[in-house]
C-alpha positions as CSV (number, residue, x, y, z in Angstrom):
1,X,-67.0,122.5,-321.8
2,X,-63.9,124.3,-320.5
3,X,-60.9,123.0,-320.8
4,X,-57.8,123.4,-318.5
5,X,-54.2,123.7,-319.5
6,X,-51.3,126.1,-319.5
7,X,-53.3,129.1,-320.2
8,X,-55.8,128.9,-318.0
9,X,-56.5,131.5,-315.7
10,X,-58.0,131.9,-312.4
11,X,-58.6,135.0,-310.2
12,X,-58.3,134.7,-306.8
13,X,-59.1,137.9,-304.1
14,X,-55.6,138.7,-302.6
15,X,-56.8,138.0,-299.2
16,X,-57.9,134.4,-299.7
17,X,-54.5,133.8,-301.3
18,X,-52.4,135.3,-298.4
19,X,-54.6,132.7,-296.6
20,X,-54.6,129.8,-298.2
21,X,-50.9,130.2,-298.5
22,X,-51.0,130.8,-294.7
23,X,-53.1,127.5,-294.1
24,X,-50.7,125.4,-296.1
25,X,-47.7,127.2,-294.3
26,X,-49.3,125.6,-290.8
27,X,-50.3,122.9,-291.7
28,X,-46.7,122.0,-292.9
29,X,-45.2,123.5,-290.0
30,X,-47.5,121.2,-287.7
31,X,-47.0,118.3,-289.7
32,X,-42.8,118.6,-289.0
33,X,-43.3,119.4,-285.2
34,X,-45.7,116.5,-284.9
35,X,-43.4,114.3,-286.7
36,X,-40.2,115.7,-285.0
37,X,-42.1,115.0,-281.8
38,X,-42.9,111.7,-282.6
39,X,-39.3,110.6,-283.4
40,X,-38.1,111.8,-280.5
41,X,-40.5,109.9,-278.4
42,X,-39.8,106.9,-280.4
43,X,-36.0,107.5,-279.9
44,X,-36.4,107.8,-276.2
45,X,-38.5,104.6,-276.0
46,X,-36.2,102.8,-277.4
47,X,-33.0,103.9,-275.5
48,X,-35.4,103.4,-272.2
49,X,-36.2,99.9,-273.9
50,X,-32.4,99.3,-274.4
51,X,-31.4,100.4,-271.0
52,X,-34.4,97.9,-269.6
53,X,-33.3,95.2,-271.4
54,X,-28.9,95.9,-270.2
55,X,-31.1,96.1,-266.6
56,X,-32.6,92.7,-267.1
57,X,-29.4,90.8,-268.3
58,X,-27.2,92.6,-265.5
59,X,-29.7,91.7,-262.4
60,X,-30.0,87.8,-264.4
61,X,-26.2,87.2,-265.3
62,X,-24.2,89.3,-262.2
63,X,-25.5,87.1,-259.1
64,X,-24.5,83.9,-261.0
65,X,-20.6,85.3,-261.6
66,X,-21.6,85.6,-265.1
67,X,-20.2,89.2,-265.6
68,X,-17.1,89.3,-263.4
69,X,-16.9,90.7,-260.6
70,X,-15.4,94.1,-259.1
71,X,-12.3,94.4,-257.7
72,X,-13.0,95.3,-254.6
73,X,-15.5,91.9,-254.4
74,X,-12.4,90.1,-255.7
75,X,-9.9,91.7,-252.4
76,X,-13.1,90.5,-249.9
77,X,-13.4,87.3,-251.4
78,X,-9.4,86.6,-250.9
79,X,-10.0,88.0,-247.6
80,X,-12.7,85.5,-246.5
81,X,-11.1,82.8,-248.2
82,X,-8.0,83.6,-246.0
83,X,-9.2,84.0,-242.6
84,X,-11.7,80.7,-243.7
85,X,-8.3,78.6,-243.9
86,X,-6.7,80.4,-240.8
87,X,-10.3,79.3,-238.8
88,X,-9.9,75.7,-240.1
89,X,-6.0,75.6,-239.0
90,X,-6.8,77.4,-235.6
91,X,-9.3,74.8,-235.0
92,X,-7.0,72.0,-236.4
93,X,-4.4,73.2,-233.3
94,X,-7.2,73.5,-230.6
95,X,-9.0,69.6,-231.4
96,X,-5.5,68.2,-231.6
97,X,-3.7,70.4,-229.0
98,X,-1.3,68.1,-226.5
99,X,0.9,70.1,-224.5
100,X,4.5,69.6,-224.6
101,X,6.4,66.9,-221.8
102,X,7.7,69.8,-220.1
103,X,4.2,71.2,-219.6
104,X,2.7,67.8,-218.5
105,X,5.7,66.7,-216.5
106,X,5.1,70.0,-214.2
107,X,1.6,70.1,-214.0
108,X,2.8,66.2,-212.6
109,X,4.6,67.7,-210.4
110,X,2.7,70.4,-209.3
111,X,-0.6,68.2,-208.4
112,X,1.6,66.5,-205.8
113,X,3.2,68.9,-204.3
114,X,-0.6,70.5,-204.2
115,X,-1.2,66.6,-202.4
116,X,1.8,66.9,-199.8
117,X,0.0,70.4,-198.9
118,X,-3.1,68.8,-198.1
119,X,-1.7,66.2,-196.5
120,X,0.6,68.1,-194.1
121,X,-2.7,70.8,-193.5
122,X,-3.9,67.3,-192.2
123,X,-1.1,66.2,-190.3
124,X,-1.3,70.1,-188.9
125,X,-4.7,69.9,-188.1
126,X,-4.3,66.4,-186.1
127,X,-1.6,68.0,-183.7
128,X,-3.5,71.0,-183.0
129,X,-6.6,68.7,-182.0
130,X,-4.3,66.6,-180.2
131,X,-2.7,69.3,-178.4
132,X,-6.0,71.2,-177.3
């Protein structure tokens, strides 16, 4: 029986060397891209994961007020609230509108003169008939 240590020898043709030393070159070289590949798939699954899950919170949390809100929805919302409580005092004035004495004392005024006119177009009328 042989036995292997130190001084053991083994000849190898020079050709099937260059390959095997070729064969472990690739398969190392695969084994890194393969592996580089897969980390960077991972990496991007998980930021797409991450960005999912920020998605899912914003679209959950941002109709309920939970987030803020912009500026700009700030300005419209003082805007609305405004022109809400100019509505409901423009409609206070028109339900509880009364127009002042001097306005009701001359439409007063001016329904009887309108009467005297019909009357006298009467009183006209009556001495034209009379007349004929």
């Amino acid at each position: 029986m042989t036995k292997i240590n130190e001084e053991t020898e083994i000849t190898i043709p020079l050709k099937n060397l260059i390959g095997l030393i070729c064969a472990v070159a690739l398969g190392v070289w695969a084994y890194f891209d393969i592996d580089g590949r897969l980390n960077t798939v991972e990496r991007d699954a998980h930021i797409i994961k991450n960005e999912v899950d920020l998605n899912t919170n914003f679209r959950i949390l941002w109709p309920r007020g939970e987030l803020g809100s912009l500026p700009d929805d700030m300005m419209q919302n003082a805007r609305i609230e405004a022109i809400v409580e100019k509505t409901k005092e423009l409609e206070n004035w028109v339900n509880n509108f009364e127009p002042p004495e001097e306005v009701k004392d001359t439409v007063i005024r001016v329904r009887d003169i309108e009467r005297q006119i019909a009357i006298l177009e009467i009183q006209i009328e009556r001495e034209k008939n009379t007349q004929e």
